[in-house]
C-alpha positions in Angstrom: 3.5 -24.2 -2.7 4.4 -21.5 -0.6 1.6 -22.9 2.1 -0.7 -21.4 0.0 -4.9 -22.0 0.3 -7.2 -22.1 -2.5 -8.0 -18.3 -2.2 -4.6 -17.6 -2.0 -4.1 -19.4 -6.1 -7.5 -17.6 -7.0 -6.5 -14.2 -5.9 -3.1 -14.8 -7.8 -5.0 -15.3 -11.2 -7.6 -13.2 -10.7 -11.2 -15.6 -10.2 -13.6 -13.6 -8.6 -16.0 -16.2 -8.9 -13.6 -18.7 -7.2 -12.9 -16.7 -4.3 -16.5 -15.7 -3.9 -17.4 -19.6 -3.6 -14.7 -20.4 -1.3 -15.2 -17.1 0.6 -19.0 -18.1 1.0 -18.1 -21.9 2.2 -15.6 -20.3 4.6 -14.8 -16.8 5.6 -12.2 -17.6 7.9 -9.9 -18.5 4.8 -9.2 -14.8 4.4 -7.7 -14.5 7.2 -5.0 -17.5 6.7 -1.5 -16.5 6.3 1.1 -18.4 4.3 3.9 -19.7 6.1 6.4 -19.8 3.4 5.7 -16.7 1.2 6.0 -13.5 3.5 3.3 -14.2 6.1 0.7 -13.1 2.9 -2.9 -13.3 3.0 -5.2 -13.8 -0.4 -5.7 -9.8 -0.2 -1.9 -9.2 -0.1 -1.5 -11.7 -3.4 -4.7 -9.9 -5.2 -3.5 -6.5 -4.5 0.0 -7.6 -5.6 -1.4 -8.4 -8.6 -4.2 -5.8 -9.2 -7.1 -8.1 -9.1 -9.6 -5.6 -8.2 -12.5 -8.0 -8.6 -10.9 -10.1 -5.8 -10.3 -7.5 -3.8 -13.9 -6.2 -3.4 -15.0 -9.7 -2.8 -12.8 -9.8 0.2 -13.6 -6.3 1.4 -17.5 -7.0 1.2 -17.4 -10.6 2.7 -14.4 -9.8 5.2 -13.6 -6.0 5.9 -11.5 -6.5 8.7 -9.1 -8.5 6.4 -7.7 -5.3 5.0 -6.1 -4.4 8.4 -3.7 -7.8 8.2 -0.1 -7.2 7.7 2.7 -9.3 6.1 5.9 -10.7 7.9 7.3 -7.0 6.8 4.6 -5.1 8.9 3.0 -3.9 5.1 -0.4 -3.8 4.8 -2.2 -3.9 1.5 -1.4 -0.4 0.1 2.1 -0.8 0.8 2.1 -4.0 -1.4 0.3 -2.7 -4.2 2.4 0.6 -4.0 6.0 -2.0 -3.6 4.1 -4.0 -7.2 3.8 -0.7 -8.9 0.2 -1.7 -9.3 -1.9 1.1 -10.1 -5.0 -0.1 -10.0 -4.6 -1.6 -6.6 -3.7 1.7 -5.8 -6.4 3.9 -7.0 -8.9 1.7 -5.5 -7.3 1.4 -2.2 -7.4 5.1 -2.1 -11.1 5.5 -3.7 -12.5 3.7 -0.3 -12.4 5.9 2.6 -13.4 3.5 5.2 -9.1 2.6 4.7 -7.8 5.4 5.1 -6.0 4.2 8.1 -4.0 2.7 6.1 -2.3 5.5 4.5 -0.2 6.6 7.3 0.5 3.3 8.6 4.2 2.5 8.9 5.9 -1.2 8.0 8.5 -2.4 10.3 11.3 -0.6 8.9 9.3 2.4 8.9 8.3 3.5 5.6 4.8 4.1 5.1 3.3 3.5 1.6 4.3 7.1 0.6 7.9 6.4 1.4 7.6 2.9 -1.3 5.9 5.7 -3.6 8.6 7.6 -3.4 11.6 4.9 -3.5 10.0 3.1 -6.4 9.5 6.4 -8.4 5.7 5.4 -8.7 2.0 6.5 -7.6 1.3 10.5 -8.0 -2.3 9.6 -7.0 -0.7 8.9 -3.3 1.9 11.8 -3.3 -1.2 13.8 -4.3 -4.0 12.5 -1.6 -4.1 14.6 1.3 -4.5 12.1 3.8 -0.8 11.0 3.3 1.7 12.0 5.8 4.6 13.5 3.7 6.2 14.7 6.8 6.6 11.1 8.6 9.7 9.8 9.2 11.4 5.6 8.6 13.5 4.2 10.7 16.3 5.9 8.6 14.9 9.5 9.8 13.9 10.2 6.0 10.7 11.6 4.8 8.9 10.3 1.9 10.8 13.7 0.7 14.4 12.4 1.5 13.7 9.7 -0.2 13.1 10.9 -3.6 15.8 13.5 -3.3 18.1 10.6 -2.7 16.8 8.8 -5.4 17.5 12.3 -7.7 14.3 12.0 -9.2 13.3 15.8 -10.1 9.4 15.6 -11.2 8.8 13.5 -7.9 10.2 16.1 -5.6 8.1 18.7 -7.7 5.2 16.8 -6.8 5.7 16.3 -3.2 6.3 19.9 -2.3 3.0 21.0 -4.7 1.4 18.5 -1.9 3.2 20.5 1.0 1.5 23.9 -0.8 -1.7 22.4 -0.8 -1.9 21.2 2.7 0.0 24.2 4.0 2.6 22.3 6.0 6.0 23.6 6.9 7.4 24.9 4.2 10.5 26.1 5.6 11.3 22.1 6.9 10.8 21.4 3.6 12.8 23.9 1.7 15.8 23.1 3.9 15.5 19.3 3.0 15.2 20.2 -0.8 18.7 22.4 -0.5 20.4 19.9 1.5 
């Protein structure tokens, strides 16, 4: 199904055990994309679902699995930001050694701040200084333009409380919240 491995299936439902064994016969199986299913590896499917457990596994056995991307350009934190998966999330953001991929923009050109904004979803991204709120999509929005399109109030509060605190342009900003 989907042109799915075994990893792919245990990071799905969650078996860290699983996915240690097979990662342990065979680390190369991290790396395999499906062919049916978005271009996914196991880590996009476990951080989809929140499988923490999994993730780690993949992270100490194969840390240079977290840079892969899907057909879409998204790398893990854009996936578990697009899931609404908070867990994902926090831990994603929790390890430092990925903070390259905060900033990093899909195909289309939203980074995981602009999905955070469109899906109405993640303070603990709109809130970590390391996220660009300033970058622009392919649309030349902001993750700001994008919650003022979606009219949501509380989110727009929140992103310009993260302009205060990292003393960007406020003026920029201000404009786009009038307009």
């Amino acid at each position: 199904m989907y042109g799915w491995t075994p990893l792919h299936y245990a990071a799905r439902f969650g078996h860290v055990e699983r996915a240690k064994q097979l990662l342990d016969m065979d680390k190369s199986i991290a790396y395999v994309i499906t062919d049916k299913d978005g271009k996914k590896t196991a880590l996009h499917v476990a951080a989809s679902q929140g499988h923490v457990g999994v993730m780690k596994e993949l992270r100490s056995q194969c840390p240079d699995c977290w840079e892969m991307v899907n057909d879409k350009g998204q790398n893990i934190r854009h996936v578990a930001v697009q899931n609404e998966n908070k867990k994902a999330v926090k831990f994603i953001l929790e390890n430092s050694q990925l903070s390259c991929l905060i900033n990093h923009k899909a195909i289309d050109g939203n980074t995981p701040l602009h999905l955070a904004a469109a899906t109405l979803h993640s303070n603990r991204l709109i809130y970590d200084k390391r996220a660009d709120g300033m970058v622009f999509n392919k649309e030349n929005q902001t993750p700001l333009d994008v919650t003022t399109h979606y009219e949501n109030v509380t989110l727009v509060t929140q992103l310009t409380l993260l302009s205060l605190s990292d003393r960007r342009n406020l003026v920029h900003k201000a404009a786009l919240l009038l307009y």
